[in-house]
N, CA, C and O of each residue as an XYZ file, in Angstrom:
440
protein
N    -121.861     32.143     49.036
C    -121.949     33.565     48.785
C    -120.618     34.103     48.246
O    -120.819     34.503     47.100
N    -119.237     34.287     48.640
C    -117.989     34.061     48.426
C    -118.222     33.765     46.782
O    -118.291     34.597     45.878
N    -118.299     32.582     46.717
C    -117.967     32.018     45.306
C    -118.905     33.229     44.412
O    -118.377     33.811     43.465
N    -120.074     33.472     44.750
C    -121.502     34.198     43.445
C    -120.047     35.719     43.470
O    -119.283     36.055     42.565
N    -120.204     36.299     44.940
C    -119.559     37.400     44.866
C    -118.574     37.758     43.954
O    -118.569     38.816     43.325
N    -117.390     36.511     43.848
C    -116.081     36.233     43.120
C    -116.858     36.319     41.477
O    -116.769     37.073     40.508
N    -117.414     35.437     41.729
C    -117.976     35.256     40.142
C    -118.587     37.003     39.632
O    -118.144     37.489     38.591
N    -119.293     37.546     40.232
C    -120.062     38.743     39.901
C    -118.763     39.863     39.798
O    -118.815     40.428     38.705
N    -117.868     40.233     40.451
C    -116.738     40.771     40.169
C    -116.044     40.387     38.741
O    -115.821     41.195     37.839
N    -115.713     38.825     38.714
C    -115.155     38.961     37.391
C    -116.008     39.605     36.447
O    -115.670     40.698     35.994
N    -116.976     39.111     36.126
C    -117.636     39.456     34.961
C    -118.205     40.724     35.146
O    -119.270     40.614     34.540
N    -118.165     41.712     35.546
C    -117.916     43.130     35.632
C    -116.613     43.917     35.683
O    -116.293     45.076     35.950
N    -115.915     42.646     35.265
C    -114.376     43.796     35.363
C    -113.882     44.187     36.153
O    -113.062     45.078     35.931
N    -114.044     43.871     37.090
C    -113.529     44.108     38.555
C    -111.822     44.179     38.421
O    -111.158     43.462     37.671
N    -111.369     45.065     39.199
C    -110.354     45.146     39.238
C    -109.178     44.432     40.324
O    -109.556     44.711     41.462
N    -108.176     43.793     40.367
C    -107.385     43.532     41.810
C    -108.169     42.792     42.936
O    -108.204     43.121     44.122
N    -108.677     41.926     42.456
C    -109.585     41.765     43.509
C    -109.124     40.446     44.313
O    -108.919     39.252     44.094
N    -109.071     41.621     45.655
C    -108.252     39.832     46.918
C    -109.682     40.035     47.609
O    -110.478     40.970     47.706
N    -109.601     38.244     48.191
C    -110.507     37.616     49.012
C    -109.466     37.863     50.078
O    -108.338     38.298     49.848
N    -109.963     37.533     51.311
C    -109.445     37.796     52.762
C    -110.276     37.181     53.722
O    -111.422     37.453     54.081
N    -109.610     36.441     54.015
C    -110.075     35.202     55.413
C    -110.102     35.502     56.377
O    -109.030     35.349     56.962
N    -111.441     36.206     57.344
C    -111.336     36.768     58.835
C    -111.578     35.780     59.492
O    -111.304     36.003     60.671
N    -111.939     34.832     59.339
C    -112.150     33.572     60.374
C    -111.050     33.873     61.605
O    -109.824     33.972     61.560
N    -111.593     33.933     62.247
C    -110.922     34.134     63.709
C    -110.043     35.195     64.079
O    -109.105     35.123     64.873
N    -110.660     36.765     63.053
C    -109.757     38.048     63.017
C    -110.633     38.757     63.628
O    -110.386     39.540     64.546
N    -112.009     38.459     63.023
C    -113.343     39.579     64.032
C    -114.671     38.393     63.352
O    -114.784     37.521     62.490
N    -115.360     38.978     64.250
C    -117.215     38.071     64.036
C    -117.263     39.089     63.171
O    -116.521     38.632     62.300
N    -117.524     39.903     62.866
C    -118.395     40.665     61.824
C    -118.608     40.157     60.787
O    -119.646     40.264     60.135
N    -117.334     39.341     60.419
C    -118.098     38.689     58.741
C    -116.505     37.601     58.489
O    -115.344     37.731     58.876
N    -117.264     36.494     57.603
C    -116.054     35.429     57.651
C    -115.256     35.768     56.149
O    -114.351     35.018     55.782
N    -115.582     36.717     55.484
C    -114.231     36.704     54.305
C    -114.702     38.452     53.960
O    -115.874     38.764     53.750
N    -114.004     39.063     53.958
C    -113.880     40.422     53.160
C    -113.549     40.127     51.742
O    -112.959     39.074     51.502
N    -113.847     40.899     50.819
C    -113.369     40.989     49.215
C    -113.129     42.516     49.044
O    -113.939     43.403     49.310
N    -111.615     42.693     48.452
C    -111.764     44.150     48.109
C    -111.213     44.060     46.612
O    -110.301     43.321     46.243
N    -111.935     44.948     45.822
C    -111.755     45.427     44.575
C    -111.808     46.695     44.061
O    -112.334     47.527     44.801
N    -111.470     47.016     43.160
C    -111.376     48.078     42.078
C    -111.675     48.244     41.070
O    -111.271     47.498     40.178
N    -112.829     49.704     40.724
C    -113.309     49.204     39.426
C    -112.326     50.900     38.617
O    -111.671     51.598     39.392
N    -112.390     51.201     37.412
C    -111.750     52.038     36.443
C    -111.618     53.807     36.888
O    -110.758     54.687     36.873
N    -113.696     53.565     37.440
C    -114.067     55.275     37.694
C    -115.194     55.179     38.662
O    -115.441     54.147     39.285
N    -115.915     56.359     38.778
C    -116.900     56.639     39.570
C    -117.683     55.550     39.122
O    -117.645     54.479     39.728
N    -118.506     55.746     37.954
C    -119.098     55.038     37.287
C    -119.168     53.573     37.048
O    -120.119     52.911     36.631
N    -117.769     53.133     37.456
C    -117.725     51.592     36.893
C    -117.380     50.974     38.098
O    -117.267     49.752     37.998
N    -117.163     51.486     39.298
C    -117.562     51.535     40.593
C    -119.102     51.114     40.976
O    -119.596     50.150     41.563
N    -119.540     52.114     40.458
C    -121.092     52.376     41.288
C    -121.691     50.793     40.487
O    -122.365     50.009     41.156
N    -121.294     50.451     38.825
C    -122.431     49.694     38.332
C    -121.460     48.653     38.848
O    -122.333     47.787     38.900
N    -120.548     48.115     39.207
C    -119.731     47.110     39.633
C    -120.736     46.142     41.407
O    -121.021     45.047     41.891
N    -120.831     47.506     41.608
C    -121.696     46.996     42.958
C    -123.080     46.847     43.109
O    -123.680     46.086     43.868
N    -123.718     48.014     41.949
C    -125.358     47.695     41.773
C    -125.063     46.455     40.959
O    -126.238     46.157     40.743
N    -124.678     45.930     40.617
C    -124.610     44.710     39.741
C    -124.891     43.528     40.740
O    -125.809     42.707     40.745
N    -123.673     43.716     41.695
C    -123.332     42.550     43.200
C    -124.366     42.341     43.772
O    -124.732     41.249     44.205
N    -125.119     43.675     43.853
C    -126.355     43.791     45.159
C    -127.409     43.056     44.645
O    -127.935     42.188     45.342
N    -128.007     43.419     42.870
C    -128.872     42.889     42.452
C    -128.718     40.833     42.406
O    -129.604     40.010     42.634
N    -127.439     40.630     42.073
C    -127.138     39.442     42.086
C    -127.441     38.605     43.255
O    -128.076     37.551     43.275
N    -126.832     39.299     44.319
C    -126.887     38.899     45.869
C    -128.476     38.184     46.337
O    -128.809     37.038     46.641
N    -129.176     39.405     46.224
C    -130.383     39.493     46.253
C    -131.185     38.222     45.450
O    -131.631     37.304     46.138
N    -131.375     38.197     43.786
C    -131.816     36.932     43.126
C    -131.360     35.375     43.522
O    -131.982     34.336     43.306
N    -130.178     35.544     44.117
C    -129.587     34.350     44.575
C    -130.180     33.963     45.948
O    -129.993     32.856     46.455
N    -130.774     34.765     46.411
C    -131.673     34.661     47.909
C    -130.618     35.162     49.354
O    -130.705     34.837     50.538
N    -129.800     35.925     48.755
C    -129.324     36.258     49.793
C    -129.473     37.172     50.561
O    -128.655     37.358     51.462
N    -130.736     38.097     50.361
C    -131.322     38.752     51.142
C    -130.864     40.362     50.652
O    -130.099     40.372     49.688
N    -131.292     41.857     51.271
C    -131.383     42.629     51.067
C    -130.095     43.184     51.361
O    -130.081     43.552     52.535
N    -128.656     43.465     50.586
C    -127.650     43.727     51.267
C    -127.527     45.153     51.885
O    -127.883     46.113     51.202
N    -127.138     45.300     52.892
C    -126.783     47.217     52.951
C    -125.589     47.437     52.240
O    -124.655     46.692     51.941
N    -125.887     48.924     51.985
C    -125.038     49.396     51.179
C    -124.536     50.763     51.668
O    -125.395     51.375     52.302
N    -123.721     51.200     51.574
C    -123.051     52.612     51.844
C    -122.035     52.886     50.887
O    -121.183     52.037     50.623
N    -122.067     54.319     50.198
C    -121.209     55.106     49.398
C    -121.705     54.768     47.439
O    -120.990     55.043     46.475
N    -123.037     54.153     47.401
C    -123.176     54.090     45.870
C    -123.646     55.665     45.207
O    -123.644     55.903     43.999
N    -123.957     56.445     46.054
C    -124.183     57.741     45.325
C    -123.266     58.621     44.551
O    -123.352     59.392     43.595
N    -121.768     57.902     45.888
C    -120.380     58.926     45.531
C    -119.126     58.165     44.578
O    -118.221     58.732     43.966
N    -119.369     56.898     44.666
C    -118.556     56.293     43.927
C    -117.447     55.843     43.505
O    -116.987     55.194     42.565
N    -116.964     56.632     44.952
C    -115.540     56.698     45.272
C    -115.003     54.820     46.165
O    -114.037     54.078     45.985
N    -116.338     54.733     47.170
C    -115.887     53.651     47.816
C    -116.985     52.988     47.901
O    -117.705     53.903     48.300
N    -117.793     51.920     47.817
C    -118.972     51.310     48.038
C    -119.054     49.860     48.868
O    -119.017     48.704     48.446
N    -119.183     50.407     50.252
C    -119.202     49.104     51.226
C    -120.658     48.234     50.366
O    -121.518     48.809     49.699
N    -120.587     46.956     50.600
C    -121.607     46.429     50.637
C    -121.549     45.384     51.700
O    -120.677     44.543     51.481
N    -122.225     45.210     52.769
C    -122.737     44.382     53.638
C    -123.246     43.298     53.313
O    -124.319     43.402     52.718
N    -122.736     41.943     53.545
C    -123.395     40.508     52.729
C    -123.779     39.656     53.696
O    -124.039     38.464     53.531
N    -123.816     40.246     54.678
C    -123.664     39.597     56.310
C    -122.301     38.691     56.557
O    -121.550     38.981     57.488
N    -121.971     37.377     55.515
C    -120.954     36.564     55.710
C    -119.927     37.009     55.047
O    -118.795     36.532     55.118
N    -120.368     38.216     54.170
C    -119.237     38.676     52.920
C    -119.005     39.733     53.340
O    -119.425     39.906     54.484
N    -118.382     40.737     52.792
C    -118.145     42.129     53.313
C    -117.159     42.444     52.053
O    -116.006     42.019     51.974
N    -117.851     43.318     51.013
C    -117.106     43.811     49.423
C    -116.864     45.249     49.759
O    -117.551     46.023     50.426
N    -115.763     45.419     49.159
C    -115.432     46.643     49.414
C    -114.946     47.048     47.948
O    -113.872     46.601     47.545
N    -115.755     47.927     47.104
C    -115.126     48.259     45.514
C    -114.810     49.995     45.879
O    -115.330     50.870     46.572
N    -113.694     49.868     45.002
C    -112.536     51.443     45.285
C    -112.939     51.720     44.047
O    -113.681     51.161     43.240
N    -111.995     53.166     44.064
C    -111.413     53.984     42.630
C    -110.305     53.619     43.020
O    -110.076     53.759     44.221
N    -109.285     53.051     42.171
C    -107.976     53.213     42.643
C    -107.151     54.425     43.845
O    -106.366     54.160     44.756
N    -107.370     54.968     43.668
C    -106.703     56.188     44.231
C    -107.433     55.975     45.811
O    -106.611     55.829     46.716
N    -108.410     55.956     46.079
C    -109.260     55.505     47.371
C    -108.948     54.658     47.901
O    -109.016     54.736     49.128
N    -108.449     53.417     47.300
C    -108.273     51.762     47.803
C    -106.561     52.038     48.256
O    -106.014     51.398     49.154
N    -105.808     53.220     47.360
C    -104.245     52.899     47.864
C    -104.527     53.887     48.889
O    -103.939     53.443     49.876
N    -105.119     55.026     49.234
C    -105.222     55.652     50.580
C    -105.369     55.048     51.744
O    -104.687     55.198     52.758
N    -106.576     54.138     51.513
C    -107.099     53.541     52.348
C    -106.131     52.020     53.548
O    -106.018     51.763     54.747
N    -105.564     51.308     51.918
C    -105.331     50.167     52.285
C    -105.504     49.253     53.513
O    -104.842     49.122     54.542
N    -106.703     48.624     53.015
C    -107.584     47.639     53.978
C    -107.001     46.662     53.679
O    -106.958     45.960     54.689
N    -106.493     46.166     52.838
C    -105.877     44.655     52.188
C    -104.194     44.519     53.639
O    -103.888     43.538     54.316
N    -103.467     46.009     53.598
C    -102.850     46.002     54.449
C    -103.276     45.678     56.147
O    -102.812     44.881     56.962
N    -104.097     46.436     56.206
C    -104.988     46.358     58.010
C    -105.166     44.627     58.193
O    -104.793     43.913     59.124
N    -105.635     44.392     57.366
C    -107.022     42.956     57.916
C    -105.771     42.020     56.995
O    -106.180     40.865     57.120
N    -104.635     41.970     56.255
C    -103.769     40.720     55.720
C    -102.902     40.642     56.465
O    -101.845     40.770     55.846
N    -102.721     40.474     57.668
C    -101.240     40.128     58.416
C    -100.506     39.044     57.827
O     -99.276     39.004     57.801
N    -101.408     38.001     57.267
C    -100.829     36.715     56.963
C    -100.446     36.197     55.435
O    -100.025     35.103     55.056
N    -100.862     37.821     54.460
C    -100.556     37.514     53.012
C     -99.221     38.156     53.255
O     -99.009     39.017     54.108
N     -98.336     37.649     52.415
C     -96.935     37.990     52.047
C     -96.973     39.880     51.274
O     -97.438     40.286     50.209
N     -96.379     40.487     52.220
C     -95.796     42.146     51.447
C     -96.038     41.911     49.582
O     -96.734     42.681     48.920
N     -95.361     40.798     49.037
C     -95.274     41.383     47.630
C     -96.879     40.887     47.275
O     -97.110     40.891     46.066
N     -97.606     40.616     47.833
C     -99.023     40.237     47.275
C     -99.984     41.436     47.661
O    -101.151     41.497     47.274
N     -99.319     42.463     48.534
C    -100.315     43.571     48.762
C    -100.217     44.355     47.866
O     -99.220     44.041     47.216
N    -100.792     45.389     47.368
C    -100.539     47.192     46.803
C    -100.110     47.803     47.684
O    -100.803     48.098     48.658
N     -98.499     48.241     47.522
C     -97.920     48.618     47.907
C     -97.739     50.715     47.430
O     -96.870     51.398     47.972
C-alpha cells in the first residue's frame, strides 16, 4: 500500500512528500505520508486521485476527512495514513515535526 500511495503522489505532483515510520510510535497505522499539493484544488484532486487508486487496487473503501475544504485532506488507509496540505496548513500544523523524533532537524520544514 506504501509503495501504490508513493507512486500515486508522484504522478500527481505531489509536493514534499515524507514517508514516516510509526512502527512502534502508535497502533493506529504503520507509516504516515505527508504531502503538499499547489492550492485548494490540486489538493482536493491529489487525494480524490489516492482514494480512487486505493480502492481499484483492492484496498478497500478509504475514509476521508477535509476533501470539501481543501485546505487539509486526511485520508485513512488503515496501514497508511496520507495527509495532503496547502502549504501554509502543513507549516502551521507540522506533523512531520510531532511524529519525526528520529529524522534529522535539516530534513524537516522548518
Amino acid at each position: 500500500m506504501l509503495a501504490l500511495v508513493l507512486e500515486s503522489l508522484d504522478e500527481d505532483k505531489a509536493e514534499d512528500v515524507v514517508s514516516i515510520d510509526l512502527a512502534g510510535k502508535t497502533p493506529i497505522a504503520d507509516h504516515m505520508v505527508v504531502a503538499s499539493g499547489r492550492s485548494q484544488r490540486h489538493v482536493g484532486a491529489v487525494a480524490d486521485h489516492l482514494v480512487r487508486r486505493l480502492k481499484e487496487a483492492g484496498f478497500g473503501n478509504s475514509q476521508v476527512e477535509g476533501m470539501k475544504q481543501g485546505d487539509w485532506v486526511l485520508i485513512d488507509g488503515g496501514d497508511v495514513l496520507i495527509h495532503v496540505f496547502r502549504p501554509e496548513v502543513r507549516e502551521f500544523y507540522k506533523l512531520e515535526k510531532m511524529w519525526s523524533a528520529d529524522i534529522p532537524a535539516d530534513q524537516l520544514a522548518v
